[in-house]
C-alpha positions as semicolon CSV with decimal commas, in nm:
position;residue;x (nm);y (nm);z (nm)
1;X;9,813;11,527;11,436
2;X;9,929;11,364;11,104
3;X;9,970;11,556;10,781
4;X;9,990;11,362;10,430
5;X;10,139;11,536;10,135
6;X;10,141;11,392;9,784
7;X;10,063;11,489;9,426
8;X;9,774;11,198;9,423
9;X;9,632;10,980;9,698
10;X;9,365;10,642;9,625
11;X;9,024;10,560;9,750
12;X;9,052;10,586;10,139
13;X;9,430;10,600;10,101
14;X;9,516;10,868;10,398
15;X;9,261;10,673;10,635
16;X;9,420;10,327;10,544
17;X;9,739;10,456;10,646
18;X;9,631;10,615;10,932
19;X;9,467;10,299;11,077
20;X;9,785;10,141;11,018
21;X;9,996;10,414;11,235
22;X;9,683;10,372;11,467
23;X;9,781;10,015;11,528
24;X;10,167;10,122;11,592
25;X;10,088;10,378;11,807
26;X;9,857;10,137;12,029
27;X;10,143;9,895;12,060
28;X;9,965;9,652;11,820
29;X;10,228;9,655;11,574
30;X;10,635;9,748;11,545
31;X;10,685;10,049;11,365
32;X;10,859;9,768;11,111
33;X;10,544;9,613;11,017
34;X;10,460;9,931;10,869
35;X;10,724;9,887;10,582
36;X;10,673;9,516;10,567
37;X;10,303;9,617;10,453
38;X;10,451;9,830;10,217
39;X;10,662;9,562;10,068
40;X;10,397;9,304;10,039
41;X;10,239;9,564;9,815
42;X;9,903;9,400;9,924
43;X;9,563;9,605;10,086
44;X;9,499;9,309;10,336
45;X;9,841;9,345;10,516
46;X;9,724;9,696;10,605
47;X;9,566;9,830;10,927
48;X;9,172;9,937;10,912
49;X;9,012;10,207;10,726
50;X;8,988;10,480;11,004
51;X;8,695;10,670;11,064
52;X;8,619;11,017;10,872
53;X;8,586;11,124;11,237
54;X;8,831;11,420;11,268
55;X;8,974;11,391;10,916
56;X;9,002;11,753;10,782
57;X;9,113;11,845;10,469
58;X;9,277;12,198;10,498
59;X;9,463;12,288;10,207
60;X;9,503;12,188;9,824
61;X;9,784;12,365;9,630
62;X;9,788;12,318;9,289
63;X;10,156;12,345;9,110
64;X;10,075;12,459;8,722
């Protein structure tokens, strides 16, 4: 189980990252690739768009 929180995600954001951890967690990558993506600031570095397949959105709070 992963839970995001954030005041704003992008496009396919959560399941970018996900595929990313995905590819950690299947001994693909080091758990330091993760922030090297994030440095390179760049969508190709990242891990595949994971599948909407078990994705569930269960709460939005919304801070006035």
């Amino acid at each position: 189980e992963i839970e995001y929180i954030g005041d704003g995600f992008l496009y396919h954001m959560v399941r970018i990252i996900t595929g990313s951890l995905l590819r950690v967690g299947m001994n693909m990558w080091e758990p330091i690739d993760i922030q090297k993506i994030l440095l390179y600031k760049d969508r190709k570095y990242a891990g595949p768009t994971a599948p909407a397949l078990g994705l569930t959105l269960k709460k939005i709070d919304y801070i006035k």
